[in-house]
C-alpha positions as CSV (number, residue, x, y, z in Angstrom):
1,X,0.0,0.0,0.0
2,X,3.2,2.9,0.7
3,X,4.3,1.9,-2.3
4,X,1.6,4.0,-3.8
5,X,2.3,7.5,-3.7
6,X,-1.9,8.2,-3.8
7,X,-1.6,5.8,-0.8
8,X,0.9,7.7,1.4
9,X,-0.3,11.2,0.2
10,X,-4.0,9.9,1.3
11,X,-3.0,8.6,4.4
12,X,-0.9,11.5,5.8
13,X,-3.4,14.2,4.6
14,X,-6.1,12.2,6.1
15,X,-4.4,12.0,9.2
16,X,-3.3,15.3,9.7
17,X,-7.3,16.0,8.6
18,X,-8.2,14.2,11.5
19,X,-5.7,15.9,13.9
20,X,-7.6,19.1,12.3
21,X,-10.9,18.4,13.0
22,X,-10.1,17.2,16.7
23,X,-8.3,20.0,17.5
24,X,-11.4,22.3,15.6
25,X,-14.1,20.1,17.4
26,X,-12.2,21.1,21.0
27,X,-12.0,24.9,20.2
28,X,-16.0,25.0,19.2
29,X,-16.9,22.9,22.2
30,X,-14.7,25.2,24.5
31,X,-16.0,28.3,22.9
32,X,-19.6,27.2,23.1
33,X,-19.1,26.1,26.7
34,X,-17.8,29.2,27.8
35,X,-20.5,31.4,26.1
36,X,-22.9,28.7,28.2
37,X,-21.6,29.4,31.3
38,X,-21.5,33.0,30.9
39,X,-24.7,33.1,29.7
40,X,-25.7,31.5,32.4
41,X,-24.2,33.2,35.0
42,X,-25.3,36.9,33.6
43,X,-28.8,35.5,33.6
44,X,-27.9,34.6,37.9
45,X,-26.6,38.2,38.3
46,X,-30.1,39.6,36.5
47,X,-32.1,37.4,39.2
48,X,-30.3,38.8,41.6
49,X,-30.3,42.0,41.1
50,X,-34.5,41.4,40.5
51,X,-34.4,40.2,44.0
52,X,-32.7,43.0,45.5
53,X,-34.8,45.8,43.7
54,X,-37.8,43.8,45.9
55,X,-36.3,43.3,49.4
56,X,-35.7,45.6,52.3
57,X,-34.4,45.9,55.4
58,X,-36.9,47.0,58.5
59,X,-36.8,47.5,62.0
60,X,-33.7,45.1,61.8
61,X,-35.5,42.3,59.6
62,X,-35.2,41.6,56.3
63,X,-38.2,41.7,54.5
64,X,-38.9,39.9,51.1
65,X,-42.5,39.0,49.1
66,X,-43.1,35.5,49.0
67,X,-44.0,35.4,45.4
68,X,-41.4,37.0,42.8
69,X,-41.9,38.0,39.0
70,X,-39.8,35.3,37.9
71,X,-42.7,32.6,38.1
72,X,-39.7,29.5,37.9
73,X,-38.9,31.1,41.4
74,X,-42.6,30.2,42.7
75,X,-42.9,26.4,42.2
76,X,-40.9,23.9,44.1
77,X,-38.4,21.7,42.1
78,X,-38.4,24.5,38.9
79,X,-34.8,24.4,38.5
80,X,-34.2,27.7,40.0
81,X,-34.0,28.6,43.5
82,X,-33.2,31.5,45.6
83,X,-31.7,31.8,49.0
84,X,-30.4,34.5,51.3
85,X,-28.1,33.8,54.4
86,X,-27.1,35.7,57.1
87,X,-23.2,35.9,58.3
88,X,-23.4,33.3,60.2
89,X,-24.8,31.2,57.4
90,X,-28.0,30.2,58.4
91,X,-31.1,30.4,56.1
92,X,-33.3,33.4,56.6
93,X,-34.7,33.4,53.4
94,X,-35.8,31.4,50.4
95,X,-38.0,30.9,47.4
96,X,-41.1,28.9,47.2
97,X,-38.8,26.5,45.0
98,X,-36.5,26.4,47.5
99,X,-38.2,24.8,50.2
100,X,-36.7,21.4,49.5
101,X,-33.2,22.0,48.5
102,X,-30.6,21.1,50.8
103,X,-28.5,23.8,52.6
104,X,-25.6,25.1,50.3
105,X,-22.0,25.2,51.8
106,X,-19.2,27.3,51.2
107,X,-17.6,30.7,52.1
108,X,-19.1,33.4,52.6
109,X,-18.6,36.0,49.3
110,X,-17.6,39.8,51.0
111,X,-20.2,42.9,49.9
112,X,-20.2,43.3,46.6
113,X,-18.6,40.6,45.6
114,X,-19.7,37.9,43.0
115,X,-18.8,34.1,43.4
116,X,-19.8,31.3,41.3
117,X,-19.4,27.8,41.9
118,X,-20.5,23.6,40.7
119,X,-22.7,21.8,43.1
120,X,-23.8,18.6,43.3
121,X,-26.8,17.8,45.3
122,X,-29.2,14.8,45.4
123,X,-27.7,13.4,42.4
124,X,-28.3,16.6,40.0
125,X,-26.2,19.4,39.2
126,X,-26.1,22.8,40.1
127,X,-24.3,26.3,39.1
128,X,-24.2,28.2,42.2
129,X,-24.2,32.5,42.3
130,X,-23.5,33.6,45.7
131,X,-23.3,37.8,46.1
132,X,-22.1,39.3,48.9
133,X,-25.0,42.0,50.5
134,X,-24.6,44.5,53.1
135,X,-28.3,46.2,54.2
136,X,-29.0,49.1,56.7
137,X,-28.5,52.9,57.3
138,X,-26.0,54.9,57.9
139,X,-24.9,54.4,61.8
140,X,-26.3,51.3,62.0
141,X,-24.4,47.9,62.4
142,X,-24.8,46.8,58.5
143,X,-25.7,43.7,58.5
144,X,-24.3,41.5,56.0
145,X,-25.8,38.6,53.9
146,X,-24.9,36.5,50.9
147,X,-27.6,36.0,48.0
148,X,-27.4,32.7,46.6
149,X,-29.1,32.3,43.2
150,X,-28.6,28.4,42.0
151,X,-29.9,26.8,38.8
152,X,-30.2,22.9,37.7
153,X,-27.7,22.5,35.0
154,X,-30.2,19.7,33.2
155,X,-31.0,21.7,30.3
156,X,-27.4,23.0,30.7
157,X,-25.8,19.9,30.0
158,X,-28.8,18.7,27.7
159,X,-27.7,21.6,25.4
160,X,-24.3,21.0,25.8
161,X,-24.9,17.5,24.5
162,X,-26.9,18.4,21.4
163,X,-24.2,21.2,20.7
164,X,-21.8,18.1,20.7
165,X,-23.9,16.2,18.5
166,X,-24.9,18.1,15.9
167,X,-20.9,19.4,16.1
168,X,-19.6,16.1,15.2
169,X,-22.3,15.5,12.9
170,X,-21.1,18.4,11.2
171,X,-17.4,17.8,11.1
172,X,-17.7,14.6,10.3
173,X,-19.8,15.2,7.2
174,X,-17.3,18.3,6.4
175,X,-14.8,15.7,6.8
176,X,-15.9,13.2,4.1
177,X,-16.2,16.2,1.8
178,X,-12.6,17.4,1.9
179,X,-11.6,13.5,2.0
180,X,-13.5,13.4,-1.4
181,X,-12.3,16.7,-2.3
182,X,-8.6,15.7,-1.8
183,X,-9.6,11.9,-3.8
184,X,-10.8,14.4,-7.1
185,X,-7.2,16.4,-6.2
186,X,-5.2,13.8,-6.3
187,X,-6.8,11.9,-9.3
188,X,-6.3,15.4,-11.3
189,X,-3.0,15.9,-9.7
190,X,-1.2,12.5,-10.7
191,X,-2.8,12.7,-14.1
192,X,0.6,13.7,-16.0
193,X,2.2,11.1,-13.8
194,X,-0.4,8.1,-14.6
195,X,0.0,9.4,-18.3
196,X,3.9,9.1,-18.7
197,X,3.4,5.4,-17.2
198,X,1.2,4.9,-19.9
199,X,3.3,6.5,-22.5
200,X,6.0,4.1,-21.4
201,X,4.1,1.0,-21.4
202,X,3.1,2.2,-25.5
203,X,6.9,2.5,-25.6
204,X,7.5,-0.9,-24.0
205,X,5.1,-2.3,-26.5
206,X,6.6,-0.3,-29.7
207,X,3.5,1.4,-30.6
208,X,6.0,4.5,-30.2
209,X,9.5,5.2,-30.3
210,X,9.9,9.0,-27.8
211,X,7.8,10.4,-25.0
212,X,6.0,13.0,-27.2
213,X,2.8,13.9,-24.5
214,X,2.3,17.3,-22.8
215,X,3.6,16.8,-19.6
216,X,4.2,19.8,-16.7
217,X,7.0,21.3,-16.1
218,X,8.2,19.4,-13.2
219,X,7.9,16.1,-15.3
220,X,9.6,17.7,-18.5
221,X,13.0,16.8,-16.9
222,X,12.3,13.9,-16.2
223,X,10.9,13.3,-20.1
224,X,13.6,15.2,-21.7
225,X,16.1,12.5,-20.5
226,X,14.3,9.8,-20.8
227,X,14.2,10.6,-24.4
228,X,17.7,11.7,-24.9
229,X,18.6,8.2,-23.2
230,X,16.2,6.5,-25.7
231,X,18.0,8.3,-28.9
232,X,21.3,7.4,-27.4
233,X,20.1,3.9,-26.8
234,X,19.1,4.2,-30.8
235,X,22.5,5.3,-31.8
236,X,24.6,3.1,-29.9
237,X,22.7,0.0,-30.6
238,X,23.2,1.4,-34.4
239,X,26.9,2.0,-34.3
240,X,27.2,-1.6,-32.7
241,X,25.1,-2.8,-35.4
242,X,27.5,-1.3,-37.9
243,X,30.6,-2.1,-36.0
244,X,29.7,-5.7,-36.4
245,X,28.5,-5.5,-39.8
246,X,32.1,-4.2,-40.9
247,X,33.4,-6.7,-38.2
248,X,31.6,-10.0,-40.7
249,X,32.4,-8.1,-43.8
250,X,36.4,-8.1,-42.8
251,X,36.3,-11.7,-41.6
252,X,34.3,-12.8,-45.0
253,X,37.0,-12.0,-47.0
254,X,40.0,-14.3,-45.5
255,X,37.3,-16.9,-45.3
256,X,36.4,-16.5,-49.1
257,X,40.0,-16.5,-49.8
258,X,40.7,-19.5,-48.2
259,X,37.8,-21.2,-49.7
260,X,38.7,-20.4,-53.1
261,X,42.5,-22.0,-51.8
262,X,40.9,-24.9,-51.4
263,X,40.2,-26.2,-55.3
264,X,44.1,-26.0,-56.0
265,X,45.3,-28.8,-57.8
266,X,48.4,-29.3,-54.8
267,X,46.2,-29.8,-52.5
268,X,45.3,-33.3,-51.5
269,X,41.3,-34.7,-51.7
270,X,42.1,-35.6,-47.4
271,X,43.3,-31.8,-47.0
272,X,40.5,-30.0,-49.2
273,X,37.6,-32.5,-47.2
274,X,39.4,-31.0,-44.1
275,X,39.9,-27.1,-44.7
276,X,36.1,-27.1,-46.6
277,X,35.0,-28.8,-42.8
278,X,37.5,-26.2,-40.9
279,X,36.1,-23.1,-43.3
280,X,32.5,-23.8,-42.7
281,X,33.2,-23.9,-39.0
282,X,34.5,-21.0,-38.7
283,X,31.4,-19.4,-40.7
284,X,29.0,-21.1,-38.4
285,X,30.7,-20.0,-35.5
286,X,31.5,-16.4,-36.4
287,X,27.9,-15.4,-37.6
288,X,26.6,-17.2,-34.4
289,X,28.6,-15.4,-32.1
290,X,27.8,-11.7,-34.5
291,X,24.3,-12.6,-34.4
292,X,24.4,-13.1,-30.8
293,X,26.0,-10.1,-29.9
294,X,23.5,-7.9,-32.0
295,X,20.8,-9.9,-29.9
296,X,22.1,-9.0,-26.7
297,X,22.2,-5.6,-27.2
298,X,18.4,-5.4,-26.6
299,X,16.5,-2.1,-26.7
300,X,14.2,-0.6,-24.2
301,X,11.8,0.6,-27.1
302,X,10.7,-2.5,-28.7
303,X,9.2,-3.0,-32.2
304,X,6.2,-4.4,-32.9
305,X,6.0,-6.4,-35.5
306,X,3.7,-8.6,-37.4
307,X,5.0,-12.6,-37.0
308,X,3.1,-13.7,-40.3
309,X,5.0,-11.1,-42.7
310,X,7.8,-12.7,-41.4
311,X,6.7,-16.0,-41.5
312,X,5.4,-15.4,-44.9
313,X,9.0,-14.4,-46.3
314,X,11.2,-16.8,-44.4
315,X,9.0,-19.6,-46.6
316,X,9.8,-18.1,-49.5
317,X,13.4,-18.0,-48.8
318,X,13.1,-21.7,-48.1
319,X,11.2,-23.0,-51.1
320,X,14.6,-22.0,-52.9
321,X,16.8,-23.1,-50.6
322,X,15.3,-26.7,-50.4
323,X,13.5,-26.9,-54.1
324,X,15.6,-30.0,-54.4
325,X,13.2,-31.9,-51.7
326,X,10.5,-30.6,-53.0
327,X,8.6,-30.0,-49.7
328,X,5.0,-28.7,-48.8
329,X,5.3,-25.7,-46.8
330,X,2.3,-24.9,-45.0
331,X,1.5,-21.8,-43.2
332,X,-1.2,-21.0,-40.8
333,X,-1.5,-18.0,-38.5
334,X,-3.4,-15.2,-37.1
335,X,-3.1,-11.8,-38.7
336,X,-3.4,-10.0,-35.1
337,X,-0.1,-11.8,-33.4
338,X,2.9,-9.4,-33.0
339,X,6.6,-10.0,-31.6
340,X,7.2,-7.4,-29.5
341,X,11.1,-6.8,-30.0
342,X,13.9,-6.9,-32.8
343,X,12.5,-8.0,-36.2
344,X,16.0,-9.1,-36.9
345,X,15.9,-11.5,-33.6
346,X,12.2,-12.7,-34.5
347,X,13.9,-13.5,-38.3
348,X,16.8,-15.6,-36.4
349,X,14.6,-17.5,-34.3
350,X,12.1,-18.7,-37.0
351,X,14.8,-19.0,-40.1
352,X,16.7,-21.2,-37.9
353,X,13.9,-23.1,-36.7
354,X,12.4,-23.3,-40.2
355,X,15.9,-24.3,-41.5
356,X,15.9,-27.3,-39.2
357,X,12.6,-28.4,-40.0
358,X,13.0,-28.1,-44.0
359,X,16.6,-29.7,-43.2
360,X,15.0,-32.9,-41.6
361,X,11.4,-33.0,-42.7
362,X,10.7,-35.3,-45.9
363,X,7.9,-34.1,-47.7
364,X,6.0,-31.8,-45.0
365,X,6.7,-28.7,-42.6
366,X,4.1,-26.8,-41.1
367,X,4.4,-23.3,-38.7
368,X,1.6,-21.8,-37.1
369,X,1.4,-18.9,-34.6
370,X,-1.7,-17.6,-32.7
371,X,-2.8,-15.7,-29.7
372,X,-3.1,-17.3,-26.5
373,X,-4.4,-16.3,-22.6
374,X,-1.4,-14.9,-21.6
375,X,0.8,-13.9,-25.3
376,X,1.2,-16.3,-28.0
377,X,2.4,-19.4,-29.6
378,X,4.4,-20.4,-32.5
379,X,5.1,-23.9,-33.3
380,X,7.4,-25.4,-36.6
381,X,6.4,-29.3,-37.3
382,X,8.0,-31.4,-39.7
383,X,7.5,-35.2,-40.8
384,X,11.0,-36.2,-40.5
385,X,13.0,-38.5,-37.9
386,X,11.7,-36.5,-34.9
387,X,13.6,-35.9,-31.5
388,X,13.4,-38.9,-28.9
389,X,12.1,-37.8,-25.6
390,X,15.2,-38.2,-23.9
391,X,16.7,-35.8,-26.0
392,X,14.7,-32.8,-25.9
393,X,16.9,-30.9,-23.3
394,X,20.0,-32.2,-25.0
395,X,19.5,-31.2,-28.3
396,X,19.1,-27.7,-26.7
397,X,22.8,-27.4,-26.2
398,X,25.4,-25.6,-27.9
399,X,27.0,-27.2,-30.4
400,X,24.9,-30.8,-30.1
401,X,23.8,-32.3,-33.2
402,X,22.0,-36.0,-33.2
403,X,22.7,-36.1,-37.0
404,X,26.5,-36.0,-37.7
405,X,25.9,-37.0,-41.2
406,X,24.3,-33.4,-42.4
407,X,26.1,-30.2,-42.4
408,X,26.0,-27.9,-39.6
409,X,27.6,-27.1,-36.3
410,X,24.6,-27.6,-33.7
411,X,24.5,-23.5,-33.0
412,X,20.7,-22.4,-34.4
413,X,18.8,-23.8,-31.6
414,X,21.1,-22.8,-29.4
415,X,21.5,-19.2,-30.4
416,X,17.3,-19.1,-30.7
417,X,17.6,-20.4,-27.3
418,X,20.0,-17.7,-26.2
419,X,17.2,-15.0,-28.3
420,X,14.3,-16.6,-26.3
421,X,15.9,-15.8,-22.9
422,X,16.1,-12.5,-23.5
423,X,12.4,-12.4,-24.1
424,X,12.0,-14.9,-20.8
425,X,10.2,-17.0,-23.9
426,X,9.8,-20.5,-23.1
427,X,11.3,-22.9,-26.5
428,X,10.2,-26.9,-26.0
429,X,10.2,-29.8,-27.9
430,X,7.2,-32.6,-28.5
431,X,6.4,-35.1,-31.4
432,X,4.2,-33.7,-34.4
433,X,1.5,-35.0,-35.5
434,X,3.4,-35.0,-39.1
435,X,5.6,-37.9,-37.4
436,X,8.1,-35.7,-37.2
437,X,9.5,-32.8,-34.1
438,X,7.4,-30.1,-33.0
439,X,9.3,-27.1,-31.9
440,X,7.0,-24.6,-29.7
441,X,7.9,-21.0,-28.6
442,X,5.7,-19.5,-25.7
443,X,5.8,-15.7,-25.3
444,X,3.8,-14.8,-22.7
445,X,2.0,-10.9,-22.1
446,X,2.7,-10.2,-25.8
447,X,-0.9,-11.0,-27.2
448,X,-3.0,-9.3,-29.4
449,X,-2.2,-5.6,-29.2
């Protein structure tokens, strides 16, 4: 999964997106909670203040009307409840809703001053406003009292909770948006990179030779060398090409010379039989080893090209090669199957092939080549001796020939064999239904393109 870079860029902005909503979820419950609170306790300090404008102080009693203007104030178990105590901190007054509340504890708040407190009594909740009073007239002793104004926090907390609810509700569904926001970035964002891995698979499969898309700016490096490594590629693989060419074409002519040595009159029937054998080694050998050199050199572009062209003129080659044998050469395959590589390796691999079969077969060789599941097949058949079972992975060897008597040096299936590795193509061998050897080559993920 990290090896996907929509993967990790998923992951760690989806993480830090939930690090950014938690951290946004605390601030807005803080904030809301706050506001609450002070809400709250401006609406105790308004009670208060109510309360006051309707007591008084006579004849050293403090007198306040049993019934108030806030009507929560008049029934018992409202939610909100007044008392007043004296300094000593007994009760000496209370709201009709008051009556059965317990007695509040705590220290006494000095005149003037505002304290608020949490409570918890008989199992509820409470926010607690105590105000320090001082009552009487001028000479007199003062007495002091503390108002308490305290309200149930269950519709406190209740909204609290739906805050928190319809809060995460909303986050969360703001969440999912940017996640699917940031899916649509991403998907536009690694569009030029998903489009040079395409480009290069079309390169892969020879349908084009450069990168030649409209990339950005930050891929255009990347591009730009790419195809400057591909033209390089081109020319070296040429120059080696050529290098090799002039390479056979300066070997040909000692070897030509000596051939044409070897019809002298001085030179014995025993020592002609034995350079002509030496001579055609050394052909054999040197364009095996040329031909295996130009093979190696494989190309990151690969061609692709049309196996039944090739088939087609490989045949015709043969018919005049063998005319003397006079053999039926059959050819059947499909016009969609394509060799993705070097037409001169897919030559070498059937002309040799082909060249064994029309070298062994009597009357009858057959190829075919057609698409499969997973690439496709080409098989040569011919109706001669055949291969013996036991000799399938032994005839595969450089430089093993079962048949001594005809001329050759046991290097084409081994140099097609060498060709087929390079492909990680399969070569094996099974008996024809001609009578003869059936030699199949397996290419597999180069179907129909």
């Amino acid at each position: 999964m990290l090896n996907s870079l929509r993967a990790r860029l998923m992951l760690l902005t989806t993480l830090l997106l939930a690090v950014l909503m938690l951290g946004i979820g605390v601030w807005l419950y803080q904030s809301f909670y706050y506001a609450q609170v002070n809400g709250l306790q401006e609406r105790l300090r308004l009670h208060s203040y109510s309360l006051l404008a309707l007591a008084d102080y006579r004849s050293g009693k403090l007198w306040v009307p049993d019934y108030l203007p806030e009507e929560r104030f008049n029934h018992t178990g409202s939610g909100l409840y007044a008392q007043i105590l004296d300094a000593s901190d007994q009760i000496v007054w209370r709201s009709l809703s008051a009556k059965e509340l317990p007695p509040v504890s705590g220290s006494n708040a000095a005149p003037g001053e505002w304290r608020y407190s949490f409570a918890r009594m008989q199992g509820e909740e409470y926010m607690i406003a105590r105000l320090g009073v001082n009552w009487g007239n001028a000479g007199n002793n003062n007495p002091q009292f503390n108002l308490l104004m305290i309200e149930n926090l269950h519709d406190f907390n209740r909204q609290l909770i739906d805050y928190r609810n319809s809060m995460d509700y909303a986050l969360l569904t703001f969440a999912l948006l940017l996640i699917v926001m940031q899916l649509l970035i991403l998907r536009w964002g690694l569009a030029p990179l998903r489009r040079v891995s395409h480009d290069l698979e079309k390169l892969q499969r020879g349908e084009q030779a450069d990168l030649t898309g409209e990339y950005p700016r930050e891929l255009q490096p990347l591009t730009t060398n790419l195809n400057q490594l591909l033209q390089s590629e081109r020319a070296q693989r040429e120059r080696y090409r050529n290098m090799l060419a002039d390479l056979s074409h300066s070997l040909k002519t000692p070897l030509a010379v000596m051939s044409g040595m070897v019809h002298q009159p001085q030179i014995s029937d025993d020592d002609r039989q034995e350079l002509e054998r030496q001579i055609n080694t050394m052909s054999e050998r040197i364009r095996f080893q040329l031909q295996r050199a130009v093979s190696q050199a494989q190309s990151f572009s690969l061609q692709k090209v049309a196996v039944k062209p090739v088939a087609e003129s490989l045949l015709g080659v043969m018919k005049k090669v063998y005319a003397d044998k006079h053999l039926t050469l059959q050819l059947v395959a499909d016009d969609d199957v394509f060799f993705l590589g070097d037409d001169n390796d897919l030559t070498e691999i059937i002309g040799n092939l082909l060249d064994n079969a029309c070298k062994y077969g009597r009357r009858q060789v057959l190829i075919s080549a057609h698409n499969t599941l997973s690439g496709w097949q080409l098989c040569v058949e011919d109706d001669g001796p055949g291969v013996a079972e036991e000799q399938h992975e032994h005839v595969l060897q450089r430089g093993v020939r079962l048949d001594t008597m005809t001329a050759g040096q046991g290097l084409g299936l081994a140099l097609v064999s060498d060709i087929l590795a390079l492909y990680d193509a399969r070569l094996s061998i099974r008996e024809s239904l001609l009578g003869g050897a059936c030699f199949i080559l397996e290419f597999e993920n180069q179907g129909a393109l």
